[in-house]
py3Dmol code that shows the C-alpha trace and the ligand (Angstrom):
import py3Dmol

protein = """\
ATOM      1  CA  UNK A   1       5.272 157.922  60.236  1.00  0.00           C
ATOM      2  CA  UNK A   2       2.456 158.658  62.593  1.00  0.00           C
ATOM      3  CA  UNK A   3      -1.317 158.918  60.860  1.00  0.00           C
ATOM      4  CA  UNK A   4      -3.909 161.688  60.853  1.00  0.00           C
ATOM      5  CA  UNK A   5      -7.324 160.832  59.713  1.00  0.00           C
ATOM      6  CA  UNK A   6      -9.845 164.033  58.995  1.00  0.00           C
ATOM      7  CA  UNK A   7     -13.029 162.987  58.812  1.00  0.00           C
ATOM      8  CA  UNK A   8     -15.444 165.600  57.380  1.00  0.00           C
ATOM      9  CA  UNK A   9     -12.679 166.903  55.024  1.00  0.00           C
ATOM     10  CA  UNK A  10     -14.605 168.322  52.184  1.00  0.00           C
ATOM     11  CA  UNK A  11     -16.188 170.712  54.337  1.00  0.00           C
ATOM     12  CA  UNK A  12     -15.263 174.438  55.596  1.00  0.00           C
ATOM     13  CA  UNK A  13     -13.647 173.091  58.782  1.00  0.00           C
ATOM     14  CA  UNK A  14     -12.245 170.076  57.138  1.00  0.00           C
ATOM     15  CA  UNK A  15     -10.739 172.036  54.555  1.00  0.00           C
ATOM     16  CA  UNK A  16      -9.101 174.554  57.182  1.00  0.00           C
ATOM     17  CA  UNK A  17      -8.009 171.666  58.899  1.00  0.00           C
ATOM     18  CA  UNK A  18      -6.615 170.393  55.875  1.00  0.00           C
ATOM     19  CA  UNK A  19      -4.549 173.411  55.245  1.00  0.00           C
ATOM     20  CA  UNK A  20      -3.441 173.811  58.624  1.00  0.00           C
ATOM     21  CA  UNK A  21      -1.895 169.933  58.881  1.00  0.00           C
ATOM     22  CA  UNK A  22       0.555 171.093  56.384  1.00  0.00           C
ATOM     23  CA  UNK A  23       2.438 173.440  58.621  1.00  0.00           C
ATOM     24  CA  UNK A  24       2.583 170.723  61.185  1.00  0.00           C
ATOM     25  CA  UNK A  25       5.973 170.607  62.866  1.00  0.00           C
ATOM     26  CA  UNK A  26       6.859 167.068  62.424  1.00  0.00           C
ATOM     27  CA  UNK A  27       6.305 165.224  59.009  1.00  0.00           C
ATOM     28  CA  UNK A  28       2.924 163.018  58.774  1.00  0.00           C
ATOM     29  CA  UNK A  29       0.724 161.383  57.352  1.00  0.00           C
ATOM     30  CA  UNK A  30      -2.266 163.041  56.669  1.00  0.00           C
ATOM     31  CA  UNK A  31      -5.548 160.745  55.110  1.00  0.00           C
ATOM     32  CA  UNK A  32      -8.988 162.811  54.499  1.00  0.00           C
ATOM     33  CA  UNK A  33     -12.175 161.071  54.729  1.00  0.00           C
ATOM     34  CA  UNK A  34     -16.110 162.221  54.251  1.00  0.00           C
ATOM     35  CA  UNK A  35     -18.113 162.434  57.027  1.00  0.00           C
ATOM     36  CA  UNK A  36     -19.673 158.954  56.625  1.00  0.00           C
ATOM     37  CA  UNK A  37     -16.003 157.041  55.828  1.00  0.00           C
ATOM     38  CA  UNK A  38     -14.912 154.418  58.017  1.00  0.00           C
ATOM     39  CA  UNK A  39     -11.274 155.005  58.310  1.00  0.00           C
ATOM     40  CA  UNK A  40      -8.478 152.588  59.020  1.00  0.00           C
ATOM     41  CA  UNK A  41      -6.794 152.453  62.118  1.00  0.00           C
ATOM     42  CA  UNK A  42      -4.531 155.612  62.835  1.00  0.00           C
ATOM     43  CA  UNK A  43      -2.569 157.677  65.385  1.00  0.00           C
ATOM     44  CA  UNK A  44      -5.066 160.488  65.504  1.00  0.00           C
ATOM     45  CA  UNK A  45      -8.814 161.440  64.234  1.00  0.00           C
ATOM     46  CA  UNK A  46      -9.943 164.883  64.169  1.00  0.00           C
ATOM     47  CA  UNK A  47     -13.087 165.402  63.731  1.00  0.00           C
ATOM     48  CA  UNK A  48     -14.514 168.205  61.352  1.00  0.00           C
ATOM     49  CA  UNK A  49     -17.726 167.518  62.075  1.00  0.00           C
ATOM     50  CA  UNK A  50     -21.278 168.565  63.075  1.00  0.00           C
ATOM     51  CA  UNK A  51     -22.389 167.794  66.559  1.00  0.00           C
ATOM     52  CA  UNK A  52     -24.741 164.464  65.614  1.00  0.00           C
ATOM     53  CA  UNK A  53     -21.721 163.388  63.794  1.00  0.00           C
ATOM     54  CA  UNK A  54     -19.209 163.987  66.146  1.00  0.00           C
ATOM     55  CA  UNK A  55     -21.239 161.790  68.271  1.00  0.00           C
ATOM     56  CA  UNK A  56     -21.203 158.914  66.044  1.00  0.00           C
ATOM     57  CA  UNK A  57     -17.517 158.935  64.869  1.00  0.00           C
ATOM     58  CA  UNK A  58     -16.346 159.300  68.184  1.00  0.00           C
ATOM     59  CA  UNK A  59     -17.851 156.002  68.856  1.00  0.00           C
ATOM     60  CA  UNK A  60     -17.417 154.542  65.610  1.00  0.00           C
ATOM     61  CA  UNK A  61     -13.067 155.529  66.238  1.00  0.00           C
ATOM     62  CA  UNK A  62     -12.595 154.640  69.762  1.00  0.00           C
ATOM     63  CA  UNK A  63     -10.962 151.521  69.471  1.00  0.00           C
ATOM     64  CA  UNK A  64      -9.494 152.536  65.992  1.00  0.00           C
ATOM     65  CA  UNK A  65      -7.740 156.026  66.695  1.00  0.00           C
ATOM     66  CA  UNK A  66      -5.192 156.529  69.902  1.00  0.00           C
ATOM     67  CA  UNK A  67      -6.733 160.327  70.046  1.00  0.00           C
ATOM     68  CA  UNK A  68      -9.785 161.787  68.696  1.00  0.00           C
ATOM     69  CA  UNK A  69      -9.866 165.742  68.337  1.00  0.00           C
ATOM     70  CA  UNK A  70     -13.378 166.893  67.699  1.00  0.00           C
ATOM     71  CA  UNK A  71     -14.039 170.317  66.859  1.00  0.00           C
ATOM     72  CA  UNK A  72     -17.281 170.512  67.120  1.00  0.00           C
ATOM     73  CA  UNK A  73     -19.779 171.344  70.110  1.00  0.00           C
ATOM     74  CA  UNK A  74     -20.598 167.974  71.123  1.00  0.00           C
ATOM     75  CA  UNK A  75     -18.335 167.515  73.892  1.00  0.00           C
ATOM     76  CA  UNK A  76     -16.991 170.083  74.964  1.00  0.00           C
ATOM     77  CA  UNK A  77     -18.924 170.162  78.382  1.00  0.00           C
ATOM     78  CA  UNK A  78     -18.502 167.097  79.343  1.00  0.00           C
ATOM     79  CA  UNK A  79     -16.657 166.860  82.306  1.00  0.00           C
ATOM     80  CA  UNK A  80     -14.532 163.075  81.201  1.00  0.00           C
ATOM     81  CA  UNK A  81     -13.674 165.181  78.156  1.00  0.00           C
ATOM     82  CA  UNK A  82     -10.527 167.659  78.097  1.00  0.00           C
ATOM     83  CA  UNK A  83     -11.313 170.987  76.456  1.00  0.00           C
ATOM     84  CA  UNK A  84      -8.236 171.978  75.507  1.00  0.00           C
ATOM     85  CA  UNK A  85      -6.447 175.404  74.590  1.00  0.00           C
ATOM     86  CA  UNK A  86      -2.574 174.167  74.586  1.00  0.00           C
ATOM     87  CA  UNK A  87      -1.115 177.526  75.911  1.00  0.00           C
ATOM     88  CA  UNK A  88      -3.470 177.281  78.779  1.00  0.00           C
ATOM     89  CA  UNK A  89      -4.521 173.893  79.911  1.00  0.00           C
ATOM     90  CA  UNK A  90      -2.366 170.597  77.801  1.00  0.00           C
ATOM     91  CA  UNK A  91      -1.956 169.451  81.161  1.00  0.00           C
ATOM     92  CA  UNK A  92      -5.360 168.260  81.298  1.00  0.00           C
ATOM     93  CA  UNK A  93      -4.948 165.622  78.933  1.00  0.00           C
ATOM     94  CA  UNK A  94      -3.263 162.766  80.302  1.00  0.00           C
ATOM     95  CA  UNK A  95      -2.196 159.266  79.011  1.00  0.00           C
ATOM     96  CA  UNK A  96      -5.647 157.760  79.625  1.00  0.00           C
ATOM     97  CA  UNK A  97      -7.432 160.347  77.434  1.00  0.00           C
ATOM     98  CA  UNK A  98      -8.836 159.385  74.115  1.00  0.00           C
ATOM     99  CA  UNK A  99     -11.549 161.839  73.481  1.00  0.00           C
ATOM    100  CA  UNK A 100     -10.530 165.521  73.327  1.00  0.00           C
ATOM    101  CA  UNK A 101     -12.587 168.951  72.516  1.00  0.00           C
ATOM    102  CA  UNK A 102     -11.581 172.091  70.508  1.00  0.00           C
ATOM    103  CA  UNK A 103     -13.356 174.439  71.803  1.00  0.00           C
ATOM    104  CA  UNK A 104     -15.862 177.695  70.550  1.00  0.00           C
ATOM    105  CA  UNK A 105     -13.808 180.527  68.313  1.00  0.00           C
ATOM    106  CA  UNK A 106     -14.745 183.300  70.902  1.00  0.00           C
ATOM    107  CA  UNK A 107     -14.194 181.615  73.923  1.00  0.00           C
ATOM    108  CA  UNK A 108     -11.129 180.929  72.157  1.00  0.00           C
ATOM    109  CA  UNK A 109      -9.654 184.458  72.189  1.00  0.00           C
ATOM    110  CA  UNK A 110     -11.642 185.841  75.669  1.00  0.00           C
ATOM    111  CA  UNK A 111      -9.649 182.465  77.566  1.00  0.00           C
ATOM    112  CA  UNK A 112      -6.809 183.622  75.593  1.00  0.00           C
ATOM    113  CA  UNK A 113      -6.519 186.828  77.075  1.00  0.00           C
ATOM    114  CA  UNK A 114      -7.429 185.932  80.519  1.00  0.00           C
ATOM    115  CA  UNK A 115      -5.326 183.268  81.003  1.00  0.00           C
ATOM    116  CA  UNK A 116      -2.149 185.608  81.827  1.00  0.00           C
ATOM    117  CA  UNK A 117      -3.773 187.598  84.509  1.00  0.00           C
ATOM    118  CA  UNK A 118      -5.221 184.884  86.397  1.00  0.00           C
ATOM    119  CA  UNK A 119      -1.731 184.261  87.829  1.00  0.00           C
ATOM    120  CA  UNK A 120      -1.587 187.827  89.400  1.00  0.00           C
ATOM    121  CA  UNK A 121      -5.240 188.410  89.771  1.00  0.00           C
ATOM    122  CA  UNK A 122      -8.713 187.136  91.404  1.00  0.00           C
ATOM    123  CA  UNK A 123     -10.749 186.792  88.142  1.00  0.00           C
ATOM    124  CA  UNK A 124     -14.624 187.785  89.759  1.00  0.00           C
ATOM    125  CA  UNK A 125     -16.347 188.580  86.590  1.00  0.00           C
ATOM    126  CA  UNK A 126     -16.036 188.944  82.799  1.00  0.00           C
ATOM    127  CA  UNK A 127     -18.149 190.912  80.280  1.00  0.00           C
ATOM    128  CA  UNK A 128     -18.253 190.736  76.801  1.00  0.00           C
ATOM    129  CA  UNK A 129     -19.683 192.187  73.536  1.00  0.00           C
ATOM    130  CA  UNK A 130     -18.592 189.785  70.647  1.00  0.00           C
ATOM    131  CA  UNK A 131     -18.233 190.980  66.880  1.00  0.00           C
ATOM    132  CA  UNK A 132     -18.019 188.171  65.334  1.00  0.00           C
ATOM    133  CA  UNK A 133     -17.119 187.578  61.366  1.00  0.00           C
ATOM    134  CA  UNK A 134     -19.573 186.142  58.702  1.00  0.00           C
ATOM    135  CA  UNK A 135     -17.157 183.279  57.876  1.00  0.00           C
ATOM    136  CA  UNK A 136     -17.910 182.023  61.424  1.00  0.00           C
ATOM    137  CA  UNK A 137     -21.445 180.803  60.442  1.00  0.00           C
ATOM    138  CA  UNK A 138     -19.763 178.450  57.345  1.00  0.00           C
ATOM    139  CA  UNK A 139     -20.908 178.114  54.351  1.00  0.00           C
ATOM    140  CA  UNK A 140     -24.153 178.166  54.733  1.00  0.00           C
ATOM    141  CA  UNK A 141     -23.961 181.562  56.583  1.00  0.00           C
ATOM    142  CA  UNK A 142     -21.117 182.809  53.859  1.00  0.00           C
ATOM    143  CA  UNK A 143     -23.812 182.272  50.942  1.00  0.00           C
ATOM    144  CA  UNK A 144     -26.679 184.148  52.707  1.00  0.00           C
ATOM    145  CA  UNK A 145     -24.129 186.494  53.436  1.00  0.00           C
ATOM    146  CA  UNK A 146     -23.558 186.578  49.453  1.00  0.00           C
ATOM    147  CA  UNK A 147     -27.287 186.695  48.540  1.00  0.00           C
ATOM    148  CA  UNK A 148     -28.967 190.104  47.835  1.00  0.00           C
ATOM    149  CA  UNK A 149     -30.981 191.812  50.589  1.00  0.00           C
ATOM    150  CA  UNK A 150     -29.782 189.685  52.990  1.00  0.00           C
ATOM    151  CA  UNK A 151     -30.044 190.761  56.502  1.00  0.00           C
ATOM    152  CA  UNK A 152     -26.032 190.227  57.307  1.00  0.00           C
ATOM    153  CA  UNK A 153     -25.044 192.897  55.044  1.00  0.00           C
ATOM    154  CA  UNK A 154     -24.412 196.573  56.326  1.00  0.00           C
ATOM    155  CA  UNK A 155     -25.831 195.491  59.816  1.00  0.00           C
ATOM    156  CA  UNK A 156     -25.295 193.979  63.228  1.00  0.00           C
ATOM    157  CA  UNK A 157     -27.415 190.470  64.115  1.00  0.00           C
ATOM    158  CA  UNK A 158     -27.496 190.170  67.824  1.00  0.00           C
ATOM    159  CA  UNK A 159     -28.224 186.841  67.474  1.00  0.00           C
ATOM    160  CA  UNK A 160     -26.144 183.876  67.065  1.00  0.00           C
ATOM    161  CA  UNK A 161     -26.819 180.262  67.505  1.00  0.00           C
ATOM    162  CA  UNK A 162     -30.149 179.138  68.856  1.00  0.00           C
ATOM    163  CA  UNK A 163     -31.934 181.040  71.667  1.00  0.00           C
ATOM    164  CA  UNK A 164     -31.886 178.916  74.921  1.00  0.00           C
ATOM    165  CA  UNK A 165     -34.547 179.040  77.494  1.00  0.00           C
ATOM    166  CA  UNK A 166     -33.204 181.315  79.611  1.00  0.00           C
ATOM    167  CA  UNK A 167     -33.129 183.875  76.801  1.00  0.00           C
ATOM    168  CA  UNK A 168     -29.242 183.287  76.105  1.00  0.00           C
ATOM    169  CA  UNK A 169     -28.402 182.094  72.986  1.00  0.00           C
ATOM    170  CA  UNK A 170     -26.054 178.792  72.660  1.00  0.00           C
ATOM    171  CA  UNK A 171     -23.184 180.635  71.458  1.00  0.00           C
ATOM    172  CA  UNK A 172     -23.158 183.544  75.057  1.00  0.00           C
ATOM    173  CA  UNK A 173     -23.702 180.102  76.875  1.00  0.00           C
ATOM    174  CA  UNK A 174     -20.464 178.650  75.396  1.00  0.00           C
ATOM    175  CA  UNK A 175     -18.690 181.686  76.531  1.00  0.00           C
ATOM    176  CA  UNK A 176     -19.803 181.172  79.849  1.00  0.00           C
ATOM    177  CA  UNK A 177     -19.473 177.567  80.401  1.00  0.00           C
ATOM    178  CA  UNK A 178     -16.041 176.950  78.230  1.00  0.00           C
ATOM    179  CA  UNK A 179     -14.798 179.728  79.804  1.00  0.00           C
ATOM    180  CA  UNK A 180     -14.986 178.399  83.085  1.00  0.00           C
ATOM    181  CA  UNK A 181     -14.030 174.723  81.992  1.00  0.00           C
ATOM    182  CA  UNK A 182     -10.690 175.959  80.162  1.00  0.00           C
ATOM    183  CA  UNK A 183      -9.643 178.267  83.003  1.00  0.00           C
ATOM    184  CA  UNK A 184     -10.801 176.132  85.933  1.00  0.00           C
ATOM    185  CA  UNK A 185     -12.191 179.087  87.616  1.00  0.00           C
ATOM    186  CA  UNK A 186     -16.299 177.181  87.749  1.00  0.00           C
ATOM    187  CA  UNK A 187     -17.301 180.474  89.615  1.00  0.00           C
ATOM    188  CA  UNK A 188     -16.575 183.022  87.328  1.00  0.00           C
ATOM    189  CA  UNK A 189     -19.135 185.240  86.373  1.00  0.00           C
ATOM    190  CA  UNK A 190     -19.683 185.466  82.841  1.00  0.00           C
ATOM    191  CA  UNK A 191     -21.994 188.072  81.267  1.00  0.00           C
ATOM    192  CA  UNK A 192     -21.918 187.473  77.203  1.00  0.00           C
ATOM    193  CA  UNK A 193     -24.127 189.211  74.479  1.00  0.00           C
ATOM    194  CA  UNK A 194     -22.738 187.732  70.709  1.00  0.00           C
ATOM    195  CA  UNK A 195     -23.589 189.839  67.555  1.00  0.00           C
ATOM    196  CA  UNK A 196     -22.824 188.989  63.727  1.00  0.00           C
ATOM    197  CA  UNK A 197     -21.069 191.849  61.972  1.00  0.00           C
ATOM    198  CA  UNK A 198     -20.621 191.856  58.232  1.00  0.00           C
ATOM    199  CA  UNK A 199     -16.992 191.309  58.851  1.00  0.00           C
ATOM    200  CA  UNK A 200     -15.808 188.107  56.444  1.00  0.00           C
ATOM    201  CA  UNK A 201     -12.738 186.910  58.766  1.00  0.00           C
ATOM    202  CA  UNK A 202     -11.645 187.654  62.143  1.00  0.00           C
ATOM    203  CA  UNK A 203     -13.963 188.120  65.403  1.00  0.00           C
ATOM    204  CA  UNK A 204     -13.540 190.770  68.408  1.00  0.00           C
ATOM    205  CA  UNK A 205     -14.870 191.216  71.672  1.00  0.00           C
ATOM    206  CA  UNK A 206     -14.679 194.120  73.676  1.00  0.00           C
ATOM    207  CA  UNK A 207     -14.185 192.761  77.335  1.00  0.00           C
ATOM    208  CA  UNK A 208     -14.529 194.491  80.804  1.00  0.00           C
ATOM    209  CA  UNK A 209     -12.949 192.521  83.126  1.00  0.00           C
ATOM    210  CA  UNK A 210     -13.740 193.070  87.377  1.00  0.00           C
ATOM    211  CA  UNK A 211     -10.637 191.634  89.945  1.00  0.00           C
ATOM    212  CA  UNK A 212     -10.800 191.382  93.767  1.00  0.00           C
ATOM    213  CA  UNK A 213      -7.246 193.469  93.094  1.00  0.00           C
ATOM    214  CA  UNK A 214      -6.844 196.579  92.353  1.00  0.00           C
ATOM    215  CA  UNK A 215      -4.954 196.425  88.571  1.00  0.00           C
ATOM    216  CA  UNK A 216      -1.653 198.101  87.721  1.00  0.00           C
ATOM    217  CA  UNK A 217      -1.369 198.671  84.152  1.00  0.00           C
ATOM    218  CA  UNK A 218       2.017 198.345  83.646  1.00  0.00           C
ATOM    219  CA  UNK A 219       2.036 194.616  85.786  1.00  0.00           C
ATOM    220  CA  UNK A 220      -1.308 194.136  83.199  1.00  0.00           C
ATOM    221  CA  UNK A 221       0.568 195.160  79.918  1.00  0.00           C
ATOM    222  CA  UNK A 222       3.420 192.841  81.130  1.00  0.00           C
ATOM    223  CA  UNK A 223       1.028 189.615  81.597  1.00  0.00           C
ATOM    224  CA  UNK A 224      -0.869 190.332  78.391  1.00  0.00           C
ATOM    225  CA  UNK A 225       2.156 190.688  76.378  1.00  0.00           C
ATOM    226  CA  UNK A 226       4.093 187.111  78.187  1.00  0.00           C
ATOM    227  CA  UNK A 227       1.570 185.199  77.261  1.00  0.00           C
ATOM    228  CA  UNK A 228       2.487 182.398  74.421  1.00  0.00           C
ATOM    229  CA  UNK A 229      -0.159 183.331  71.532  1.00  0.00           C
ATOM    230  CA  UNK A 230      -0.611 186.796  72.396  1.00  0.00           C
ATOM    231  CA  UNK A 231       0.367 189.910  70.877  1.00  0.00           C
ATOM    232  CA  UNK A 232       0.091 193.429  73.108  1.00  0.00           C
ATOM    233  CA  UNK A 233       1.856 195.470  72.324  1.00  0.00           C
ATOM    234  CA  UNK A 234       0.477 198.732  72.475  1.00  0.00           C
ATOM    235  CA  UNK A 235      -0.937 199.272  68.900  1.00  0.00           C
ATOM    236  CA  UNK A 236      -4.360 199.049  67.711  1.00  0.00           C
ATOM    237  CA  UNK A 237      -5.458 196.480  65.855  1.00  0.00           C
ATOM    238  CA  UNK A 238      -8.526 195.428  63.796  1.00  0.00           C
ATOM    239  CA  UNK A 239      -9.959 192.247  62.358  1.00  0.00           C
ATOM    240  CA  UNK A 240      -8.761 193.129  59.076  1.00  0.00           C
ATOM    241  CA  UNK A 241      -5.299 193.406  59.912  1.00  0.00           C
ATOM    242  CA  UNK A 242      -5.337 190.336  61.577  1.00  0.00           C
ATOM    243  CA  UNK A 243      -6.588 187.899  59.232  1.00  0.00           C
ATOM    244  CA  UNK A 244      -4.266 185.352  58.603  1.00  0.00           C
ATOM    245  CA  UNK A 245      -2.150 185.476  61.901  1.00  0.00           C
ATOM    246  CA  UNK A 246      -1.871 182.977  64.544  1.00  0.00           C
ATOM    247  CA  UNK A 247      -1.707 184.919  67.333  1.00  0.00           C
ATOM    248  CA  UNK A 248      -4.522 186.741  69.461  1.00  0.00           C
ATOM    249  CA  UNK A 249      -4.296 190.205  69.803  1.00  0.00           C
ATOM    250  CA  UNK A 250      -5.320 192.799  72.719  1.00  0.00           C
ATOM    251  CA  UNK A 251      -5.348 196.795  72.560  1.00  0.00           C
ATOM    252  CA  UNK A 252      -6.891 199.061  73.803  1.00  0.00           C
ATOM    253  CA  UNK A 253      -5.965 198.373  77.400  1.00  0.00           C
ATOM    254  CA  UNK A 254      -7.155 200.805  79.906  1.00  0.00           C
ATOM    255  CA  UNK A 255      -8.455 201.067  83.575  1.00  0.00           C
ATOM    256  CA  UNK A 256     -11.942 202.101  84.749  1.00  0.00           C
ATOM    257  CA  UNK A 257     -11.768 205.715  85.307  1.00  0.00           C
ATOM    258  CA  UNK A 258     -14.180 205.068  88.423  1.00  0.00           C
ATOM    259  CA  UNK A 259     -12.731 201.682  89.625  1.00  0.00           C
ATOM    260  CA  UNK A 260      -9.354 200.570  90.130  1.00  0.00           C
ATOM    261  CA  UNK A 261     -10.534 196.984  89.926  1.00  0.00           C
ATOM    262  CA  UNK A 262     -12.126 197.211  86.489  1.00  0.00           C
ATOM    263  CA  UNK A 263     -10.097 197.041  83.272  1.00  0.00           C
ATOM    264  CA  UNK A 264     -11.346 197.363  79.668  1.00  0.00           C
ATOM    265  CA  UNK A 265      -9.781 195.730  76.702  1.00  0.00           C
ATOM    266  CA  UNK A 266      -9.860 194.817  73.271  1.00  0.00           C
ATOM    267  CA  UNK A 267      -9.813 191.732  71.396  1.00  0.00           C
ATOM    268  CA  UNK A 268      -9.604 190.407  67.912  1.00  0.00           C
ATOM    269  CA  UNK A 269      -8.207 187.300  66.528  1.00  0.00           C
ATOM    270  CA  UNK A 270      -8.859 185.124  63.331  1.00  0.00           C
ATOM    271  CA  UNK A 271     -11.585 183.353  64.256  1.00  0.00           C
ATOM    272  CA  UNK A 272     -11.303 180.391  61.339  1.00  0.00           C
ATOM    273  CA  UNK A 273      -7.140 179.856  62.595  1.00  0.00           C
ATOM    274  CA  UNK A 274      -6.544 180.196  66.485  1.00  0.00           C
ATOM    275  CA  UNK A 275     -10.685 180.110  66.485  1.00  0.00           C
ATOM    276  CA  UNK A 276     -10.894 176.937  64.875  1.00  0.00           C
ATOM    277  CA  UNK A 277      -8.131 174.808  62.982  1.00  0.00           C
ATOM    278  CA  UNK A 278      -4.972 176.306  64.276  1.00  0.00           C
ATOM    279  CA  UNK A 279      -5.848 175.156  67.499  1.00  0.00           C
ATOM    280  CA  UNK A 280      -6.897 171.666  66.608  1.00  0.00           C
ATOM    281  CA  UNK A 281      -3.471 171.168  64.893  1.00  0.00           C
ATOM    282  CA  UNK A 282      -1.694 172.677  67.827  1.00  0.00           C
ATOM    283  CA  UNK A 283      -3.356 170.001  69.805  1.00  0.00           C
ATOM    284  CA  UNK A 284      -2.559 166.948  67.665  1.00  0.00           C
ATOM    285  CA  UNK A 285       1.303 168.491  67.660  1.00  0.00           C
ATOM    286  CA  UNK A 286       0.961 168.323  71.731  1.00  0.00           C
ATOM    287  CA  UNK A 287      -0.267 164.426  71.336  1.00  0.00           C
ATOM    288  CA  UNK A 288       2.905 163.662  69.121  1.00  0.00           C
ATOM    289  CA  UNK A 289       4.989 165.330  70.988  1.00  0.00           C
ATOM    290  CA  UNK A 290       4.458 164.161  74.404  1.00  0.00           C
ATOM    291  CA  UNK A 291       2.408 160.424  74.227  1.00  0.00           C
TER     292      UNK A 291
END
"""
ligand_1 = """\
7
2RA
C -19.706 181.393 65.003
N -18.686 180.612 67.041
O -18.936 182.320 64.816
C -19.325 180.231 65.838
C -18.493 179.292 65.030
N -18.353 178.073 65.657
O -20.827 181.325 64.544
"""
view = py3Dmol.view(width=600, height=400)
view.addModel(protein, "pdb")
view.setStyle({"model": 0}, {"cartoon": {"style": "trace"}})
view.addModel(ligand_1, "xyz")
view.setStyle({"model": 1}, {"stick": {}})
view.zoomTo()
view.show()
């Protein structure tokens, strides 16, 4: 039976993680470890683990795991290291890969929806407004959350992650450069702004999306809905509805009323299961199923 070490189990991630093994497809073997274990050999390591960590494991692991996952930032822009969405881009890992990134929640669900119409259309430029849940920020963020008169509560924080120099924070710079790793489109114009909302599960984005094409709705509708992991299908849904599904979902479709080449849509997915562990476990499924 083939062997999945999680290292960093007692955490948030590594408890989601956890969880989400135990739908896996195929029976396995499943052996959690804290972040400073040294695990025995084994068919594949994910890594539930902070960035510094990440670092160290994956070089602690590479001669002891055939795969490492990591979820966490670390790798994700380097360009040796697959950053992988399954639906979108499995083909990028081949048989000489060992290292492998998960990547960012929101990216997650804007790449998601995108994906589809990049068949049909020229992609020029993407922007978003995130609205992103509490539970995102782990525990750490979940107990502030939690604490009287904190700042999370009844509001909106328009800032997330660390504020880069160029006056960007490090999560709107993960939806621009993931975004253009996972959908191999390295010109696409991103334009992100991320807020915290005092939502506990599930993040949105409200996306307005410019082709060199004119869109037809009905053509858009039809790519939305055919994509594996997405559900469009005309309703409206909310973060609240969605918590607990697998599946990203769009509304609010509609085209600019000025330009034909401008669409605006809706997003909103759980953020701790397609966002996070539901992906990582749809990746280690890919490894077994196909190396
Ligand atoms: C957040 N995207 O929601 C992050 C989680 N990695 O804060």
């Amino acid at each position: 039976m083939k062997t999945i070490a999680i290292l960093g189990a007692a955490g948030k991630v590594g408890q989601l993680m956890l969880k989400e093994l135990a739908r896996m497809k195929r029976e396995v073997k499943v052996e959690p470890y804290g972040r400073h274990d040294k695990p025995a050999s084994c068919d594949i390591a994910i890594l539930c683990t902070d960035d510094p960590v990440s670092e160290k494991l994956a070089a602690e692991l590479k001669d002891k795991a055939n795969f490492i996952i990591d979820m966490s930032a670390k790798f994700r822009n380097d360009p040796q290291v697959p950053l992988v969405i399954p639906e979108i881009n499995a083909d990028t890992i081949t048989k000489d890969t060992k290292l492998i990134a998960s990547p960012n929640c929101t990216t997650t669900g804007l790449v998601m929806a995108l994906n589809p119409l990049k068949t049909k259309y020229t992609l020029e430029e993407v922007f978003f407004c995130s609205y992103q849940a509490i539970s995102g920020g782990g525990k750490k963020l979940i107990d502030e959350f939690n604490t009287e008169g904190s700042l999370y509560q009844a509001n909106c924080v328009p800032l997330i992650g660390s504020i880069q120099p160029n006056g960007f924070t490090s999560e709107e710079m993960k939806g621009l450069n993931e975004t253009r790793k996972i959908l191999r489109l390295p010109k696409i114009k991103v334009r992100p702004h991320t807020v915290r909302v005092p939502v506990m599960v599930s993040h949105s984005l409200g996306v307005t999306l410019k082709t060199k094409e004119d869109f037809d709705m009905e053509e858009i509708q039809n790519l939305f809905a055919s994509q594996k992991g997405v559900i469009c299908d005309g309703k409206i849904y909310t973060p609240k509805e969605v918590e607990g599904r697998d599946e990203v979902f769009i509304s609010r479709t509609r085209q600019d009323f000025e330009d034909k080449n401008i669409l605006h849509f809706w997003i909103t997915f759980d953020n701790l299961l397609k966002g996070a562990a539901l992906n990582g476990r749809q990746i280690a499924e890919y490894l077994l199923e196909n190396f």
